[in-house]
N, C-alpha and C positions, 0 to 999 in steps of 0.2 A: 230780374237780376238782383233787387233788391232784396225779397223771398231768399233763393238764395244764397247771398251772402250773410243776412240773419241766420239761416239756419247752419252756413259754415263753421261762423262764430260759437253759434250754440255746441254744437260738434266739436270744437279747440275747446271750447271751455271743460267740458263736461269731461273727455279724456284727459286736461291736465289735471283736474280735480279728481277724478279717478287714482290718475297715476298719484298725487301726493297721499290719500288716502292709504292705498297698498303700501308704499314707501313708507308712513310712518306705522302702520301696524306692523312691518317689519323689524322696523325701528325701535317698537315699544318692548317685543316681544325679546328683541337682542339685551334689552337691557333689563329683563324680569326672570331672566332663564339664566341664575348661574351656577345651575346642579344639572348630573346627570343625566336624574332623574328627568326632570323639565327636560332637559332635550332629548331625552327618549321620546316624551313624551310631545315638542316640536317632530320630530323624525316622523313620529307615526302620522301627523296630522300631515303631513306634506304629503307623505308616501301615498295616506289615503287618497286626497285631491289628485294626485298626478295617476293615480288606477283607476277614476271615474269613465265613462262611457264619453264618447268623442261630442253629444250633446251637447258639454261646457267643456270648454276649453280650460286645462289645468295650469296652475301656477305653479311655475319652477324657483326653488330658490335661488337666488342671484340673478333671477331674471335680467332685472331692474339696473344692472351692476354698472352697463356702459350708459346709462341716462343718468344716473345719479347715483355715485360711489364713494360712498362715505368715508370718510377718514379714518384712519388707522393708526390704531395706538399701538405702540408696543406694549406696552401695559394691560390691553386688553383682553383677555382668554383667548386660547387658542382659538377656539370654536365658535367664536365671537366675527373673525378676520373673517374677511370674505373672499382674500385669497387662498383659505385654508385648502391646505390639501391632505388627505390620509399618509401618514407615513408607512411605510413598510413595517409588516408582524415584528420586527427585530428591535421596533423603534419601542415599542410597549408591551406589557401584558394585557392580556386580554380577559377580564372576570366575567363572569355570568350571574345575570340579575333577575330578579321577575318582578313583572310590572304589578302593582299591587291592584291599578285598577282591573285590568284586563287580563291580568294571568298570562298575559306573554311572557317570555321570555328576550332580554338583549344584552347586548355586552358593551361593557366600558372599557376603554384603554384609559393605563393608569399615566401614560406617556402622554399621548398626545390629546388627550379628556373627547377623543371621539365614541361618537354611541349608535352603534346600528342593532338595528332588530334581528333575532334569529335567521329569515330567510338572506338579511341581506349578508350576516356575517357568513355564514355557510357558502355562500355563492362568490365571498370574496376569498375565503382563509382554508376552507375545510377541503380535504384533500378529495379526489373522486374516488369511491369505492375501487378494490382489488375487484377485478372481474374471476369469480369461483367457478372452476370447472363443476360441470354436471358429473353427476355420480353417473357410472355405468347401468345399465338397466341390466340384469338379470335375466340369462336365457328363460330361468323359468322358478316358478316363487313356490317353494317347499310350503304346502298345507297340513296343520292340524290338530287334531280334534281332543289333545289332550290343555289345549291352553286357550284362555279368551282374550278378545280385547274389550278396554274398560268402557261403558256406555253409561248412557244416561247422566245420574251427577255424582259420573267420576272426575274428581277433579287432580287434571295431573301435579303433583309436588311440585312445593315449592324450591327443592333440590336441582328438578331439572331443566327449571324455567331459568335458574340461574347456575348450568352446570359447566357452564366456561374455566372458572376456575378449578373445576374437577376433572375435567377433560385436559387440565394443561398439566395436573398433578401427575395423571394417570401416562401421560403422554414422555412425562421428565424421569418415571422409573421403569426398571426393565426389573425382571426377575421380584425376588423379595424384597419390599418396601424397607422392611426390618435394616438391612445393608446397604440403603443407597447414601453416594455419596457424591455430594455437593460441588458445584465447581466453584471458588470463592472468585474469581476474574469476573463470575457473572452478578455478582450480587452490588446491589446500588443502596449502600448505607451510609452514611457520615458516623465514621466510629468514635470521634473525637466529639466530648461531651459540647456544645455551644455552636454547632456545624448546622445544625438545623434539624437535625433526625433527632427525636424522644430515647435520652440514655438515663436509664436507669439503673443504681444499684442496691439489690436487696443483701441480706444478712450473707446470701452466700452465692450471689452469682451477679455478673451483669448480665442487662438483656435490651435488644438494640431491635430496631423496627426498623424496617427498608422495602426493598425488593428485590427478588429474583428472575433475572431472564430466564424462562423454562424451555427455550427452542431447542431442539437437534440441534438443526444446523442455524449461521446465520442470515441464508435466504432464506429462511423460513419466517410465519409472521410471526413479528412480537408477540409471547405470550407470558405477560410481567405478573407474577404472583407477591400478594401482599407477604410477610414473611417476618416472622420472630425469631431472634437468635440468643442463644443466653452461650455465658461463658461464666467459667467457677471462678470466685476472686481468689487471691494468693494464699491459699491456707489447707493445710494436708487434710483435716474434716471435711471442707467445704469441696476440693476436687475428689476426696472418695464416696461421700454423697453425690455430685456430678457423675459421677462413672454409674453408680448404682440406677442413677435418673434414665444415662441414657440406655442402660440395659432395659431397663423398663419399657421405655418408650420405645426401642423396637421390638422387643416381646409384641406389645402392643400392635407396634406395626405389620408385623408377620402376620396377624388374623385380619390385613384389609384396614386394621382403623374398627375403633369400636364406636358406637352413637353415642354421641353427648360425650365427648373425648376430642380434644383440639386436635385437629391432624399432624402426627408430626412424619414430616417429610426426609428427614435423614441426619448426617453429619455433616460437618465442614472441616478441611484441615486449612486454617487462616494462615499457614507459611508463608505463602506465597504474598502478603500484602499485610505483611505482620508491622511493616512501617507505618502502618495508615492506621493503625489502633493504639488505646491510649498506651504511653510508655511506663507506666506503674499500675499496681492493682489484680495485674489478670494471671489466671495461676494456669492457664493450659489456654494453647491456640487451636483443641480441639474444640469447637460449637454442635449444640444443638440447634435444630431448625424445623419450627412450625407452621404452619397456615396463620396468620394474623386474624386472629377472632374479630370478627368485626361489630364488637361492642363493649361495654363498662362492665367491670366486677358488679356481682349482686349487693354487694355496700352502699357501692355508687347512689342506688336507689332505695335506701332506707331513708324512707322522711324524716327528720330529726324532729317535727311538729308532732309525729305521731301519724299523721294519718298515712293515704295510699301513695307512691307516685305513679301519676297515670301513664307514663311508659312503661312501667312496669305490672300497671292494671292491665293495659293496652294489650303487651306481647303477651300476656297469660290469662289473655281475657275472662278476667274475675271483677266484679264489681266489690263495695265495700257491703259486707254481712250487714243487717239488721241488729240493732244491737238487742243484748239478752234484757230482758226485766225480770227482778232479785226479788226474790221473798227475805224477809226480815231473818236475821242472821246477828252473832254476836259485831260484825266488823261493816254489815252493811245493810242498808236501811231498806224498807218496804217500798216498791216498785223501782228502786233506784236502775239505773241502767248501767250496762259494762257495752263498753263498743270495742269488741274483741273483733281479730279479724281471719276468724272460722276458714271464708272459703280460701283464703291467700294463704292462709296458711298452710291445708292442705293441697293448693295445686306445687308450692316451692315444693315440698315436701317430696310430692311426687314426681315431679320432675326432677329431682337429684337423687332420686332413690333408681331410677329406672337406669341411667348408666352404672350406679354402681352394684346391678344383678349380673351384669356383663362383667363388671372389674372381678367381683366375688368370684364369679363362677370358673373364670382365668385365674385364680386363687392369687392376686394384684390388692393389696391393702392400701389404701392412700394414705391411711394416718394422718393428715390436715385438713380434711373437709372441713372448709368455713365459707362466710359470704366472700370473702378475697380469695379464693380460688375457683370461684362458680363464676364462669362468665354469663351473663345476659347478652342472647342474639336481636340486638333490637328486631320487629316485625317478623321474626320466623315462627309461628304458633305454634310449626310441626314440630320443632326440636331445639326450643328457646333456651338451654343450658350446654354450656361446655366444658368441662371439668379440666383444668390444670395445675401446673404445678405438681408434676412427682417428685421432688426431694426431697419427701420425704417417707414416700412410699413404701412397702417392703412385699416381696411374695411368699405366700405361705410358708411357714416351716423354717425364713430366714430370719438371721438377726438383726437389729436395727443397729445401724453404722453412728448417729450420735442422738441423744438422748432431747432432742428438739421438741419441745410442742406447744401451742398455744392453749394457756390453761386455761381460758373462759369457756370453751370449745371442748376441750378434752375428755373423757373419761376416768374416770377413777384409776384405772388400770394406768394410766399414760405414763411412761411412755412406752413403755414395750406392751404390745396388743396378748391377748391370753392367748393362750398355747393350743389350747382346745376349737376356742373359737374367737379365729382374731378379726372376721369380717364384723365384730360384737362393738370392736372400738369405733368403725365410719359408722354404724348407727344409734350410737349416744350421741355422736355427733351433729348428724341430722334432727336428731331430738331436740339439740339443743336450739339448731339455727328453727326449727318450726316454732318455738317456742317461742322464739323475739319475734318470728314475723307475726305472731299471732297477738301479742299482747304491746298495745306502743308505749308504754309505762316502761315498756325493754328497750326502746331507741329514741325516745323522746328529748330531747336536747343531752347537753352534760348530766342532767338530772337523770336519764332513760341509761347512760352510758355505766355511769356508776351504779344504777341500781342493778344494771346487769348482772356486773363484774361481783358485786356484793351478795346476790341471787345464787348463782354459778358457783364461786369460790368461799363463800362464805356457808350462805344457808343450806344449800346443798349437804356439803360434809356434814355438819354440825347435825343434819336429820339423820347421817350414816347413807344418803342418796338415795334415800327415801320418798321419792316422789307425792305420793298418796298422805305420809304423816308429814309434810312439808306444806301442802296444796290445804290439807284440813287444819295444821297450827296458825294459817296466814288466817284464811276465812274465820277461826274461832277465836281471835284474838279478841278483848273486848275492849282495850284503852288504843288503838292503833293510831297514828298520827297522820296530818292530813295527806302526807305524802304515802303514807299507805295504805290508805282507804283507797283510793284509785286500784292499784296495783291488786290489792283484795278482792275488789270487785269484778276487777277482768281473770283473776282466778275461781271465783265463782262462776262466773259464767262458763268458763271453760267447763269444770266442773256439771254444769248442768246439758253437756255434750258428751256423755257417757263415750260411746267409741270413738273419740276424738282422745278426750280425757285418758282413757283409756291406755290408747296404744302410744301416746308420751311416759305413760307412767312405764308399760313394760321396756319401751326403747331406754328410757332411763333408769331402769333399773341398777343398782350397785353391782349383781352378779351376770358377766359378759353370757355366761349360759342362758337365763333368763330370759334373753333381749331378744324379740323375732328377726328372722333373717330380712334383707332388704325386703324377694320376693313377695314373705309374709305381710312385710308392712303393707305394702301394694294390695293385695288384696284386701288388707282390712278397712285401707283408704276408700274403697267402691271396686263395684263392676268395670268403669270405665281406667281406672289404672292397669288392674287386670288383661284386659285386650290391649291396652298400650304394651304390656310386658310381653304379650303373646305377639305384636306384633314389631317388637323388639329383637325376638328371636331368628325371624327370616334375613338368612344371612344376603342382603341386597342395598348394605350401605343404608341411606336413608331415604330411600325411594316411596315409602310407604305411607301415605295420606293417613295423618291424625285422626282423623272422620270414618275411614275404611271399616265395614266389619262384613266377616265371614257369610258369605250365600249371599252379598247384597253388590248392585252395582260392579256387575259382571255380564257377560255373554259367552256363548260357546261356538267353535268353530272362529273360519276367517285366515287371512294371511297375515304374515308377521314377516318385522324387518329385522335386522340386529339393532342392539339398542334399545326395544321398545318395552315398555313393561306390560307386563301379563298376569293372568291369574293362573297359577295352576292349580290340578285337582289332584291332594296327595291321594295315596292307595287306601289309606281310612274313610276317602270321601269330605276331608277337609280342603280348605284352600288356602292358597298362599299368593304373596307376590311376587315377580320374579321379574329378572331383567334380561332379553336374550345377548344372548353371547355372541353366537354362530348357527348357521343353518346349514346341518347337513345334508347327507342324501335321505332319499325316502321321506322327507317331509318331517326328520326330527329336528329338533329346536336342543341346542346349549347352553340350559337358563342358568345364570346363579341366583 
């Protein structure tokens, strides 16, 4: 008896010491944990114990609540109370976070400071997938043997891995692209500058950022596309440039959309909601409307230091060149080094040269190629440029409506492009922009900015645009100051890059006759521009893997669906890619 009642005591003792133990690590923990973070970081440590194997019994939070329930402050955090309960979706927003130790994922409500992890938000908030009817199956699956599908390490684009938003484009126009027209009741903008929507206005238009509902109908699912709208500001230049723009932009539109070209999706007549736009300023309630490029102008990513930026390294996967080592020279010293940036510069080059063999060859002039109209696709390697801004474009043969241009940029000719050959003026211009990417002495702080501007508008003329007696007056100079000793020596190096060198001097040529066409440049840039250009040409949108080349990473024979892309084998025994369309009778395929 005695036995036990010792060992009953023992027993009381040992669970009330238990229970105060738990009870104050509870306790510690409430008072150390007053971020999110940390109670994500509680959540997961609970979650874990309460998922273990029925072996050990898990600890629930509030277990403890009717043995000993602590006082409650109003003062206290929400998530601190032990009465707390979740409020309903309406009561907060809901952010998304990632745990930095673990790489999970959770969400914070900004209302009521609760934080659950991915599984648990999803299972409290996230709605249950539409249940998708099955596609019919096909009596019988048309074969043949003039197309393949891609094997091995074909790797499918990155177009179609993300072609939701192409699919709801394609889905919102009927007939030609060129004439479609906009419903404005569908589009979700805040027109009124300080609303929340990014309003901009430039020299001659505004341009407002939103979305578009692209459904048929309204039981059909949401399909919101991101969406650019410009309108001309109040001024008779400014709306007959606009007009000109948007003639352009559905030229444009009528061939499908050309690569490396912002899509533009059609008109808007804004009547209908003309009260909801600002009440001064805007000189026409007809819009234009784009796909929202989803990335920074190529300025954005000029280092002002001089050197790369690695998102910009990143999506044109270029490293930084090796820099050149100088033999002794009036302006620069014996092994001195120039840290020019050779391969960046010819990948920009070429990749804004390659839309505009498409603009050229639609006889389309942009007249403003600069870094503020090149957008950068962050991570898209296949087709990392998107060319905007036509106001001030012109097509072959026509006059220029006002005498705009930016003179850093420009050609000698500017503003109106020669008669002969006016695709001469976009590639002085390209000249110009390879030129600063290649040299940081051209973008290097205010110091990089000015000596541009003094390069371009200054030295330039004064040689007669003379490239070659411009590039050898700098290098032979013998008293140069320190600020142009740099500058000298990233001209030498250049210079010791013969078809680099080269083919800036002829883009830069004073005579627009002189200047190689885009295509030309392309070739002289390498082999691998070249099959970029060839495969440029296959009219299939941008379906066409970077990496792709002719007789490789193909198969013959096999069954096809609509939709899927293909190789075909033209009648020369080349091959192309293709997308099918439709499957007829007898086994033929309707590829574009």
């Amino acid at each position: 008896g005695v036995a036990m009642h010792i060992a009953t005591t023992a027993l009381l003792v040992s669970t009330w010491a238990a229970t105060l133990c738990v009870t104050s690590a509870f306790s510690t923990v409430g008072q150390v944990m007053p971020t999110a973070l940390q109670k994500a970081a509680l959540s997961r440590h609970i979650r874990s114990s309460a998922c273990r194997t029925s072996s050990a019994t898990g600890l629930r939070m509030g277990f403890l609540d009717n043995i000993f329930k602590p006082k409650v402050s109003s003062e206290d955090p929400v998530w601190m109370q032990r009465d707390f309960k979740a409020n309903a979706r309406k009561d907060g927003a809901w952010e998304e976070f990632v745990d930095d130790a673990s790489g999970e994922k959770y969400y914070f409500n900004t209302a009521t400071q609760e934080t659950l992890w991915e599984a648990e938000y999803a299972a409290q908030y996230l709605p249950d997938p539409e249940p998708v009817a099955a596609a019919p199956t096909p009596a019988s699956t048309p074969k043949t043997e003039t197309v393949g599908r891609g094997l091995g390490g074909f790797a499918m684009p990155a177009f179609m891995q993300k072609a939701a938003s192409s699919m709801a484009v394609a889905s919102m126009t009927v007939g030609s692209r060129s004439n479609v027209q906009l419903d404005a009741e569908k589009f979700n903008v805040m027109w009124r500058q300080g609303s929340g929507f990014q309003l901009q206005k430039g020299g001659f238009g505004f341009v407002f950022t939103g979305t578009y509902d692209a459904r048929e109908n309204e039981s059909a699912a949401r399909k919101d596309l991101k969406i650019v709208v410009k309108l001309p500001i109040d001024d008779k230049d400014a709306i007959a440039a606009f007009n000109s723009e948007r003639v352009i932009n559905q030229q444009i539109a009528s061939y499908g959309g050309l690569k490396g070209v912002a899509d533009f999706l059609g008109t808007v007549d804004l009547t209908p909601i003309r009260q909801q736009l600002p009440t001064t300023g805007i000189g026409s309630l007809q819009g234009l409307v784009w796909m929202q490029v989803q990335g920074k102008t190529l300025d954005n990513f000029f280092d002002r230091g001089g050197g790369m930026s690695p998102v910009l390294a990143t999506t044109l996967s270029v490293k930084n060149s090796p820099p050149v080592k100088l033999g002794a020279s009036p302006s620069t010293k014996l092994g001195q080094l120039a840290y020019i940036k050779t391969d960046l510069c010819k990948r920009v080059m070429g990749e804004a040269l390659l839309p505009l063999v498409l603009l050229h060859e639609k006889g389309i002039i942009h007249r403003d190629m600069k870094p503020q109209n090149i957008m950068l696709v962050e991570n898209d390697k296949v087709s990392p440029f998107r060319v905007i801004d036509f106001g001030s474009a012109i097509t072959k043969g026509s006059r220029i409506l006002m005498d705009d241009f930016t003179e850093i940029y420009a050609p000698p000719e500017a503003p109106t492009p020669d008669g002969r050959r006016p695709d001469a003026y976009d590639i002085y211009t390209i000249g110009i922009i390879g030129l600063r990417v290649l040299m940081p002495s051209l973008v290097a702080g205010e110091m990089g900015v000015q000596t541009f501007g003094a390069v371009t508008c200054e030295e330039f003329p004064d040689k007669d645009y003379n490239f070659r007696a411009w590039a050898e007056g700098r290098t032979n100079d013998p008293s140069p100051t320190y600020a142009q000793m740099v500058i000298n020596a990233e001209i030498k190096g250049l210079m010791y890059n013969e078809p680099l060198y080269n083919l800036l001097a002829d883009m830069l040529d004073r005579n627009p006759s002189n200047r190689p066409t885009a295509k030309e440049c392309l070739a002289r840039l390498g082999e691998e521009w070249v099959a970029r250009d060839a495969a440029m040409q296959f009219n299939v949108g941008t379906l066409i893997p970077a990496d792709w080349q002719e007789g490789q990473q193909f198969g013959y024979g096999g069954t096809f669906g609509a939709g899927e892309t293909v190789v075909i084998r033209r009648s020369d025994g080349s091959l192309k890619f293709g997308v099918i369309k439709a499957l007829g009778t007898r086994g033929l395929c309707d590829v574009s």
